[in-house]
C-alpha positions as CSV (number, residue, x, y, z in Angstrom):
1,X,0.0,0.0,0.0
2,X,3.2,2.1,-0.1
3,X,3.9,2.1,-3.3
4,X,0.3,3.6,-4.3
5,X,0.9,6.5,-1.6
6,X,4.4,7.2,-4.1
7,X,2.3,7.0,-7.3
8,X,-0.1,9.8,-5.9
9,X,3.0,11.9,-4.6
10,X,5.2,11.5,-8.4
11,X,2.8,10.6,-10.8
12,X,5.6,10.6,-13.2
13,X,8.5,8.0,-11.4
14,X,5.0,6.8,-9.4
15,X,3.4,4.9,-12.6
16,X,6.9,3.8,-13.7
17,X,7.4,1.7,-10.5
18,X,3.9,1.0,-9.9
19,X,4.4,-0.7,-13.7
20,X,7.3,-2.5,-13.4
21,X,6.1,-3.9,-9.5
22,X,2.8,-4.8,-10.0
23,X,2.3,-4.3,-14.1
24,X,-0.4,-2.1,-14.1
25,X,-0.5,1.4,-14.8
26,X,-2.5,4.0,-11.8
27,X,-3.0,6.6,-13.5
């Protein structure tokens, strides 16, 4: 649930991990 919180705070480097850890994009 961490790793959503970083997507919210860099949307940017936030979607790039989020893709690569779970391999979906949160826009």
């Amino acid at each position: 649930m961490t790793q959503q919180m970083k997507a919210k705070e860099s949307p940017t480097n936030g979607i790039l991990i989020i893709d690569k850890k779970t391999g979906m994009t949160s826009m």
